[in-house]
N, C-alpha and C positions, 0 to 999 in steps of 0.2 A: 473653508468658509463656515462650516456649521450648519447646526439646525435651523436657524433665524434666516440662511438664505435659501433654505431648501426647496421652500414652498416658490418661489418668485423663481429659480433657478427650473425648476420642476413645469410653471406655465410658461416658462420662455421658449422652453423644450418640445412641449403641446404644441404652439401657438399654430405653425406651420403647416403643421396635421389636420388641426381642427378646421383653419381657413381652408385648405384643398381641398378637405371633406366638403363646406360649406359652397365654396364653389365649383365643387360637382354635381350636388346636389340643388344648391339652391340658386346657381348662376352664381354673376357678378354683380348684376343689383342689386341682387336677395343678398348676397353678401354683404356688399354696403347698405344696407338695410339694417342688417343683422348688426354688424359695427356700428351701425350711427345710434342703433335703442343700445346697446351698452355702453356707448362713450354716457349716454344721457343718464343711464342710471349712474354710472360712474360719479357722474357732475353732481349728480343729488344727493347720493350719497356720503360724497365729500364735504357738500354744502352742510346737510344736517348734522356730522359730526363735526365740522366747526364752528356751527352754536349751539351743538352740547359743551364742546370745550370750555366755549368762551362763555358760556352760562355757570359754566362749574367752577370758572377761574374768579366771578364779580360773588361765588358763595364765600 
C-alpha cells in the first residue's frame, strides 16, 4: 500500500480501541455524543474545503 495509506490504515486500527475506551468511560450516549460532534465537524470541514476549492478553481 504505501505511505499515502498508512495514516487511514493506522485510524482504522485505533478506531475500535478508542470507541471501547469511550464507552467505558463515557457510556453509550457519551459516546454517541462524542460521534455525532465529530461526524459535525467532519461536515464542516468538508464543507469549507469545497469552497476553498471551488473558489480556487473560478481564480
Amino acid at each position: 500500500m504505501g505511505r499515502l495509506a498508512r495514516s487511514s490504515l493506522l485510524c482504522q486500527a485505533l478506531t475500535p480501541l478508542a470507541c471501547g475506551f469511550l464507552v467505558t468511560h463515557a457510556g453509550a450516549a457519551g459516546t454517541l455524543w462524542i460521534l455525532t460532534a465529530l461526524a459535525a465537524v467532519n461536515f464542516g470541514l468538508t464543507a469549507w474545503l469545497h469552497r476553498r476549492v471551488k473558489a480556487a478553481a473560478l481564480r
